[in-house]
VMD Tcl script that builds the backbone (N, CA, C; Angstrom):
set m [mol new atoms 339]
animate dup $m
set s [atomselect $m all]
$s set {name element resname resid chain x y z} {
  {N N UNK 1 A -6.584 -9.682 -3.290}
  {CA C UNK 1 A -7.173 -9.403 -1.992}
  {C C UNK 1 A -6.855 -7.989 -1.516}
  {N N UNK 2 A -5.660 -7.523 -2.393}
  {CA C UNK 2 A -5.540 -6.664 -1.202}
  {C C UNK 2 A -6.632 -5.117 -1.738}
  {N N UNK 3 A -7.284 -5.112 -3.121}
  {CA C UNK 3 A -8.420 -4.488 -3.222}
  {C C UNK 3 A -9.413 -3.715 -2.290}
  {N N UNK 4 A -9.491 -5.397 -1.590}
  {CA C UNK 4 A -10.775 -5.463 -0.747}
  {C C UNK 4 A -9.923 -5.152 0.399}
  {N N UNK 5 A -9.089 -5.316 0.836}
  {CA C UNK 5 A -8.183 -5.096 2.383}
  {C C UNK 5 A -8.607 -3.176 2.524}
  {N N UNK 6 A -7.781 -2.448 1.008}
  {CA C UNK 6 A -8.113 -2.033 0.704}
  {C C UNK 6 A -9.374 -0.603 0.958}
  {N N UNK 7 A -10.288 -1.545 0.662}
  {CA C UNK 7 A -11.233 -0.708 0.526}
  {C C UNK 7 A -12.261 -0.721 1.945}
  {N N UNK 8 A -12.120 -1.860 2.212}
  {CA C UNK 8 A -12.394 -1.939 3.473}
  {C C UNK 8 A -12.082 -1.093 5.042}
  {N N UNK 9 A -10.695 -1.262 4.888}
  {CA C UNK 9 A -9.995 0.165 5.593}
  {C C UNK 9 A -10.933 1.482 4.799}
  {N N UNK 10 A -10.244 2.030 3.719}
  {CA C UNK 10 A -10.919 3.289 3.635}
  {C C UNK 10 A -12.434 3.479 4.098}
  {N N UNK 11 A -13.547 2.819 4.308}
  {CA C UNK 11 A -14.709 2.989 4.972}
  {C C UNK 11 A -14.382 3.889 6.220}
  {N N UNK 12 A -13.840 3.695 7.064}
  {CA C UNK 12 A -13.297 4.036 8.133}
  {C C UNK 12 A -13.011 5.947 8.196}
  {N N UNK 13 A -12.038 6.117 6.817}
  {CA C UNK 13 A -11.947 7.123 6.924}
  {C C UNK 13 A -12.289 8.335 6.250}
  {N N UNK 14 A -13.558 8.180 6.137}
  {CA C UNK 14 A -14.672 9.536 5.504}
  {C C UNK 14 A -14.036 10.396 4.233}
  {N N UNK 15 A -13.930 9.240 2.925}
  {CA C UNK 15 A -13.476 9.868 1.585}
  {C C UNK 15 A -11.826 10.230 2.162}
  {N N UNK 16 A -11.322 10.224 3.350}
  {CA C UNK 16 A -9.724 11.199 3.472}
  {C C UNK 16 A -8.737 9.963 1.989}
  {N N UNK 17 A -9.643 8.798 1.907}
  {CA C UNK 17 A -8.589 7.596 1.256}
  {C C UNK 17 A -9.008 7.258 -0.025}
  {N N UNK 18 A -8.057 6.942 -0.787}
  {CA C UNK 18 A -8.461 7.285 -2.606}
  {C C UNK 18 A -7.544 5.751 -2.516}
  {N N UNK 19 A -8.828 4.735 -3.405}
  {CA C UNK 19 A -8.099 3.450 -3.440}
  {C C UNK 19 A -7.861 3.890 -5.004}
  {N N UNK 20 A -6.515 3.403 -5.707}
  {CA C UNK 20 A -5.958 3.220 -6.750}
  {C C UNK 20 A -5.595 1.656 -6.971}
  {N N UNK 21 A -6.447 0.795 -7.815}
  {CA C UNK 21 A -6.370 -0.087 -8.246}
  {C C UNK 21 A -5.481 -0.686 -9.301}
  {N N UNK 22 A -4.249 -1.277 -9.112}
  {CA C UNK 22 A -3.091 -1.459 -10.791}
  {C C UNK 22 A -3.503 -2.695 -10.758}
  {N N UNK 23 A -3.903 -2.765 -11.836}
  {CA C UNK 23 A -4.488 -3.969 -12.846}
  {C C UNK 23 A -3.925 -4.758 -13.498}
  {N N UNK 24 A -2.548 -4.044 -13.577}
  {CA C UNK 24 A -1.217 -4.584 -14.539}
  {C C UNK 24 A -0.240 -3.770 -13.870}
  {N N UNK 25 A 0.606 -4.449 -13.816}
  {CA C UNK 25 A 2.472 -4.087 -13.644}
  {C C UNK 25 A 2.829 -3.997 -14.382}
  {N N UNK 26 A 2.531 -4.616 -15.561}
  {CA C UNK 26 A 3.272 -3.929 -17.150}
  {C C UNK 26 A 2.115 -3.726 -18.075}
  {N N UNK 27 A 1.529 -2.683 -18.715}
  {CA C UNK 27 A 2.196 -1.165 -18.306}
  {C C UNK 27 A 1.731 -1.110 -17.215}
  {N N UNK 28 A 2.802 -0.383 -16.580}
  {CA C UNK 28 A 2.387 0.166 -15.292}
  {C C UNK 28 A 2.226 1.483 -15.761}
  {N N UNK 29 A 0.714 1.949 -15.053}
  {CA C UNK 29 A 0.219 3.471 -15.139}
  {C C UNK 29 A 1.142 4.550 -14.209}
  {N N UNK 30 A 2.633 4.921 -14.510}
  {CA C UNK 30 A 3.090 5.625 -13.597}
  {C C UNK 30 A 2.390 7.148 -13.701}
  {N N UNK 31 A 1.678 7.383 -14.820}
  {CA C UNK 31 A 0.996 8.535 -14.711}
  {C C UNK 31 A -0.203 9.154 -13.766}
  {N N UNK 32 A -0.835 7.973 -13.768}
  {CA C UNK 32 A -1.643 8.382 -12.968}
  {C C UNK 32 A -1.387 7.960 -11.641}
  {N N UNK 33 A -0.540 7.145 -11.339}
  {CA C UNK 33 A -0.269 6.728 -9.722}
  {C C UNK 33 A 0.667 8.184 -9.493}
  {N N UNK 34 A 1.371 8.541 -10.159}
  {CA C UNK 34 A 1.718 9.765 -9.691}
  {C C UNK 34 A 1.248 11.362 -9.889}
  {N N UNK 35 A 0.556 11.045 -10.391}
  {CA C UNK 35 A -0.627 12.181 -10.489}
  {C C UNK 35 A -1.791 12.198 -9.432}
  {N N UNK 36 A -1.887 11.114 -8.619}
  {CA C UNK 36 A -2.811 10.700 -7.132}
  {C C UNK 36 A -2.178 11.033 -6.418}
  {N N UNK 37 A -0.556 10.786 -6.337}
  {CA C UNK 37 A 0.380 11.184 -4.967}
  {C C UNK 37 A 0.414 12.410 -5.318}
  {N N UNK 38 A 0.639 13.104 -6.384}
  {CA C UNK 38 A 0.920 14.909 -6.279}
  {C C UNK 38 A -0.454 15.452 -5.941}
  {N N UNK 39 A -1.588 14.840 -5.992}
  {CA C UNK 39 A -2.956 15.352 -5.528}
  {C C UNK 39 A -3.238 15.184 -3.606}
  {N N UNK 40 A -2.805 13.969 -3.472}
  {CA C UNK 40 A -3.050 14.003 -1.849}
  {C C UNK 40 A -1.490 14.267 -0.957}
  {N N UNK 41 A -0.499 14.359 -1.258}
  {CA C UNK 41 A 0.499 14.124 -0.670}
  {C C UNK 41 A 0.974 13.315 0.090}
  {N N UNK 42 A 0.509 12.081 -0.038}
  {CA C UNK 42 A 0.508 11.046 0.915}
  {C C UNK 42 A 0.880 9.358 0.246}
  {N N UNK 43 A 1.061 8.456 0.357}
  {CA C UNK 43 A 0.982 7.256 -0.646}
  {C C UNK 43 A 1.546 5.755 0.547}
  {N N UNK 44 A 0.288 5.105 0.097}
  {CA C UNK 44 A 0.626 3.863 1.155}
  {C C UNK 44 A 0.294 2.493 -0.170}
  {N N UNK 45 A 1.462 2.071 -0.558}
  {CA C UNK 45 A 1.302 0.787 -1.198}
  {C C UNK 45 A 1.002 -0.241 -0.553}
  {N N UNK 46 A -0.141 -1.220 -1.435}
  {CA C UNK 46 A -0.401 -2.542 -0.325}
  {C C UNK 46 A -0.302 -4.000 -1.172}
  {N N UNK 47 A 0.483 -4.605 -1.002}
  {CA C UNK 47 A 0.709 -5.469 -1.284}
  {C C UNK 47 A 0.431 -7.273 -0.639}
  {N N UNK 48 A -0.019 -7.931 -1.510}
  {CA C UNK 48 A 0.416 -9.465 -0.754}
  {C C UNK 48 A 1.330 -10.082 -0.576}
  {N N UNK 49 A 2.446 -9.390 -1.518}
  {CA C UNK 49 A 3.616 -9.961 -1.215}
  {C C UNK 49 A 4.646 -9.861 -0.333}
  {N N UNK 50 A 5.606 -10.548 -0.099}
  {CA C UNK 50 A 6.565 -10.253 1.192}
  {C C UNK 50 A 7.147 -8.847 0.884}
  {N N UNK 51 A 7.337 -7.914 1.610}
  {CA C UNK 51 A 7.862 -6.851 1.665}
  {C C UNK 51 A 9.213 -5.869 1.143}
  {N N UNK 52 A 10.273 -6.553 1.873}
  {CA C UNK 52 A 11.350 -6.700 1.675}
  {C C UNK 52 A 11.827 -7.451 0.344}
  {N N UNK 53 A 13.024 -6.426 -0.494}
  {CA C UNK 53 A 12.882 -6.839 -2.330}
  {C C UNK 53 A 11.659 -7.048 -2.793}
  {N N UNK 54 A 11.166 -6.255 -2.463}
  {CA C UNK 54 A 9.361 -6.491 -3.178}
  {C C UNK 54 A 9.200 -5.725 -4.254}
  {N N UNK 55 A 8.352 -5.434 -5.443}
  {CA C UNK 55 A 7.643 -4.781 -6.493}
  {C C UNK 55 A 7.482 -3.286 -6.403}
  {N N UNK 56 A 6.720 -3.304 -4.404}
  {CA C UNK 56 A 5.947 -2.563 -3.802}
  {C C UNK 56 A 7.037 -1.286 -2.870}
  {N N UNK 57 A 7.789 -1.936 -3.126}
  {CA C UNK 57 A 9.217 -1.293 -2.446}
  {C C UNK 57 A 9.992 -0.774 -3.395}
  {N N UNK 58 A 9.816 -1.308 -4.634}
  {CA C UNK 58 A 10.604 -0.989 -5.923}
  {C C UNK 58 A 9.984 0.763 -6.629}
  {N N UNK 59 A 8.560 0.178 -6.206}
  {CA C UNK 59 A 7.230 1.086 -7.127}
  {C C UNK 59 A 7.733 2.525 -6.136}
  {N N UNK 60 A 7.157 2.557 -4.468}
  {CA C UNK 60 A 7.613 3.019 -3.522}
  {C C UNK 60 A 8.959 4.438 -3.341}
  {N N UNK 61 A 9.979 3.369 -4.026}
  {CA C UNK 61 A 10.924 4.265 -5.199}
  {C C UNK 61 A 10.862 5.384 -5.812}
  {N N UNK 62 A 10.176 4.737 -6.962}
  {CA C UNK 62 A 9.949 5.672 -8.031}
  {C C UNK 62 A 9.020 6.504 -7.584}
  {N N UNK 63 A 8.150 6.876 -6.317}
  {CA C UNK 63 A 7.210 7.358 -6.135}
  {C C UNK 63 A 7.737 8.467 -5.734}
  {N N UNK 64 A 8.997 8.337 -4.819}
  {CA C UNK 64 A 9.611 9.256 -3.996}
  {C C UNK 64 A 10.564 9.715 -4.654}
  {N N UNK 65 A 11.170 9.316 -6.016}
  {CA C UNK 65 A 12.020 10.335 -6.673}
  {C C UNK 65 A 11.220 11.119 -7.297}
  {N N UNK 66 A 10.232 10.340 -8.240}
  {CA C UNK 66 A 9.231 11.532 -8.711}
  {C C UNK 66 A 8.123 12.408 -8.326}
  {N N UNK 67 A 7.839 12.422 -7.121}
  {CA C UNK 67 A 6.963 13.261 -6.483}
  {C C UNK 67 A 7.545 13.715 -5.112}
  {N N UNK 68 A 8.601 13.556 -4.932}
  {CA C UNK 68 A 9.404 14.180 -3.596}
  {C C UNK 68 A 9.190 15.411 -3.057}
  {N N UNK 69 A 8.650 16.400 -4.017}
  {CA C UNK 69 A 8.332 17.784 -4.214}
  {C C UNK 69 A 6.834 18.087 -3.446}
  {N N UNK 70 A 6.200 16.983 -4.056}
  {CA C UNK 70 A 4.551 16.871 -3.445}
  {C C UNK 70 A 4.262 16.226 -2.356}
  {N N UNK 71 A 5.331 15.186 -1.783}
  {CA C UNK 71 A 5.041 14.215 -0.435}
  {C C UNK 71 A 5.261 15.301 0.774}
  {N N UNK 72 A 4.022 14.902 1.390}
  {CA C UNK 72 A 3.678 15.516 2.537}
  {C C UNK 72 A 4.436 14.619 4.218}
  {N N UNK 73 A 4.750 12.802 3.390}
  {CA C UNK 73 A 5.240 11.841 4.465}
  {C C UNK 73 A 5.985 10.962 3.655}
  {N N UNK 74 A 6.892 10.570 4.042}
  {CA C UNK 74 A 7.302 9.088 3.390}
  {C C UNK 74 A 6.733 8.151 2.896}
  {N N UNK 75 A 6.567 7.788 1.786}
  {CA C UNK 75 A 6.051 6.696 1.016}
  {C C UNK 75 A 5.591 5.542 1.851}
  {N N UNK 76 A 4.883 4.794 2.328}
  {CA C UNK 76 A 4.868 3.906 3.282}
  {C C UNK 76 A 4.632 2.513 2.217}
  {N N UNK 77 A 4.970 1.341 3.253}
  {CA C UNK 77 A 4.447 -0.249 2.093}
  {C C UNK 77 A 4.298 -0.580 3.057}
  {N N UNK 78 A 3.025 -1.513 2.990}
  {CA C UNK 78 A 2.695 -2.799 3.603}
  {C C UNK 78 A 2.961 -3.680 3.084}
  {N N UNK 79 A 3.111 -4.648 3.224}
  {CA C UNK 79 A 3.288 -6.266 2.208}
  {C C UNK 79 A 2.695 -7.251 3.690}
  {N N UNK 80 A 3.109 -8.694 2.659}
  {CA C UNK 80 A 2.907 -9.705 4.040}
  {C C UNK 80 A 4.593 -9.750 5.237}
  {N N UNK 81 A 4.549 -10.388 5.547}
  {CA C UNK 81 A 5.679 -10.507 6.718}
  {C C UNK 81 A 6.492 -11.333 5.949}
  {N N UNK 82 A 7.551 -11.079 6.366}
  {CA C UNK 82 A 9.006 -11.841 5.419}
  {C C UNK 82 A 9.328 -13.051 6.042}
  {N N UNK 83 A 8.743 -14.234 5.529}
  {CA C UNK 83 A 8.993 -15.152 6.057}
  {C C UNK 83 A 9.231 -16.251 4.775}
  {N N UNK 84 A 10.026 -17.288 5.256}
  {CA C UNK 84 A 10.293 -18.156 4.491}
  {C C UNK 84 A 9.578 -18.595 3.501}
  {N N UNK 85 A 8.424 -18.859 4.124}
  {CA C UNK 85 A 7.188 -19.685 3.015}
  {C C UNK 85 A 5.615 -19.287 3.796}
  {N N UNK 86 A 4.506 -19.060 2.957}
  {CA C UNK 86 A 3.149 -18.945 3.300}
  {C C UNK 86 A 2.832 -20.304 3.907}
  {N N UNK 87 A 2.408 -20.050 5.322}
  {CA C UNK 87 A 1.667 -21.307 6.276}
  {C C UNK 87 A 0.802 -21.649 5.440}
  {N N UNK 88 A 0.768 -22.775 5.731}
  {CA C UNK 88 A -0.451 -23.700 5.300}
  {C C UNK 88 A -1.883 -23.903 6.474}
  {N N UNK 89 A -1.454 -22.975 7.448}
  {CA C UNK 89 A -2.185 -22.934 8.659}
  {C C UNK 89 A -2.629 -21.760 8.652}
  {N N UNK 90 A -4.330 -21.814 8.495}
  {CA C UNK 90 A -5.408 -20.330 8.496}
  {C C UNK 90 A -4.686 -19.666 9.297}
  {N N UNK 91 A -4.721 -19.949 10.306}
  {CA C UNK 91 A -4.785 -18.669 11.545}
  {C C UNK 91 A -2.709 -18.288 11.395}
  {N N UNK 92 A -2.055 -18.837 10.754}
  {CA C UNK 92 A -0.552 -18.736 10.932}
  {C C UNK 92 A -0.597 -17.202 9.621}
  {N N UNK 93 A -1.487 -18.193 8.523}
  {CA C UNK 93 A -1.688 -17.137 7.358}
  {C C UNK 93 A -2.404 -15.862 7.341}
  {N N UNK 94 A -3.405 -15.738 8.427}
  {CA C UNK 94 A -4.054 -14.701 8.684}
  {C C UNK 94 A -3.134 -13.795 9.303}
  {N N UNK 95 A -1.796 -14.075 10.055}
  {CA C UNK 95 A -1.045 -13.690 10.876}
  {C C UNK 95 A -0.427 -12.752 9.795}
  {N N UNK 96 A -0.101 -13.530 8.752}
  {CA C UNK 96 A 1.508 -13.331 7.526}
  {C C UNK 96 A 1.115 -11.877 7.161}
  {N N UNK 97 A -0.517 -12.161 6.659}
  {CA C UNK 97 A -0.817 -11.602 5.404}
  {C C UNK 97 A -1.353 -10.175 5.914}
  {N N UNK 98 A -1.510 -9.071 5.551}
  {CA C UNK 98 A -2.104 -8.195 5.816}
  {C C UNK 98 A -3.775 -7.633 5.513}
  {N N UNK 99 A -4.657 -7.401 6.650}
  {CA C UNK 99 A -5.962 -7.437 6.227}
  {C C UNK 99 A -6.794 -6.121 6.536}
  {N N UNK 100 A -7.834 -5.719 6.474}
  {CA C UNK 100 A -8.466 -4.508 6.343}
  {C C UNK 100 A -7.752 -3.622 7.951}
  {N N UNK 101 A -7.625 -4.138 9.189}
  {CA C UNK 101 A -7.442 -3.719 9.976}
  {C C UNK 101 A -6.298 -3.471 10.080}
  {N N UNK 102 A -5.112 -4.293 9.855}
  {CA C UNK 102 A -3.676 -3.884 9.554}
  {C C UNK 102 A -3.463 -2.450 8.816}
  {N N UNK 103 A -4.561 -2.429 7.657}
  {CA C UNK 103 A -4.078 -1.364 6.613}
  {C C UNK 103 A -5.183 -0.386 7.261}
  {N N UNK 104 A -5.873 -0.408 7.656}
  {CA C UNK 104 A -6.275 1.125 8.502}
  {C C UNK 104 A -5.345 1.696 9.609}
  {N N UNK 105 A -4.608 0.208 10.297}
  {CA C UNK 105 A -3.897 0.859 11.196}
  {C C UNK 105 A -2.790 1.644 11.012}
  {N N UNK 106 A -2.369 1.515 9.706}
  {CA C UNK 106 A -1.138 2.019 9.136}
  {C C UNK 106 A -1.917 3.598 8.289}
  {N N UNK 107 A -3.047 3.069 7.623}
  {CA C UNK 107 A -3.703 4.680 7.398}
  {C C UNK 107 A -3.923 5.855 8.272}
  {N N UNK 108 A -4.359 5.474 9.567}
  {CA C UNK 108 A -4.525 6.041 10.358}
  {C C UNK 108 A -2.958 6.906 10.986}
  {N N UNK 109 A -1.731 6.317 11.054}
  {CA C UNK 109 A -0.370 6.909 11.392}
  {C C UNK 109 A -0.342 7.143 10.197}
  {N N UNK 110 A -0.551 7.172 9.071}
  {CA C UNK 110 A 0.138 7.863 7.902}
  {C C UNK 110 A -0.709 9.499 7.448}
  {N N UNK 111 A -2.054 9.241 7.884}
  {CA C UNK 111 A -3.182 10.672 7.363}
  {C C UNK 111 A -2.290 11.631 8.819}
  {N N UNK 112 A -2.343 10.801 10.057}
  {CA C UNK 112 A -1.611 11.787 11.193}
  {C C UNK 112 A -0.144 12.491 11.070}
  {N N UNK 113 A 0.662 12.132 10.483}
  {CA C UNK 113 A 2.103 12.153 10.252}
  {C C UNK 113 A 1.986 13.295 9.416}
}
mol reanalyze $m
mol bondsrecalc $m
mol representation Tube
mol addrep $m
């Protein structure tokens, strides 16, 4: 989902947003994910998963030791909200999870910053 969360946000902001799609975590393409951050200076990971000890926080990392030189802002992550367990209740889960408007709102403070 978060593709489409994604891509959805970037509509919004007139080409300023370059969606990078990882298809796989192993291999992970660190070449070219860091060859996108040394091109825009900027990098917002989006994840479905909870945040905190996350993948996306791990990746996040490595983004900022190896392109520290080229970041224009702090690495930013979205994930879902750190909570015990995913509701079984739409509207609790719509809450958790992060969706096109969440991740513009965070694009939008991150292109400004």
């Amino acid at each position: 989902m978060g593709v489409y969360w994604a891509k959805a946000a970037a509509k919004n902001f007139n080409d300023q947003v370059e969606v990078v799609d990882l298809r796989t975590l192993f291999p992970l393409d660190e070449e070219l994910i860091f060859a996108r951050v040394k091109a825009h200076g900027k990098c917002l990971i989006l994840t479905e998963e909870q945040q905190n000890n996350s993948f996306a926080e791990a990746l996040a990392g490595r983004i900022s030791k190896n392109c520290f030189q080229f970041l224009d802002a702090p690495v930013e992550v979205l994930g879902a909200l750190n909570t015990p367990a995913v509701p079984m209740n739409m509207g609790l889960e719509k809450a958790m999870l992060p969706d096109g408007e969440k991740v513009a709102t965070v694009l939008k403070q991150l292109l400004n910053s």
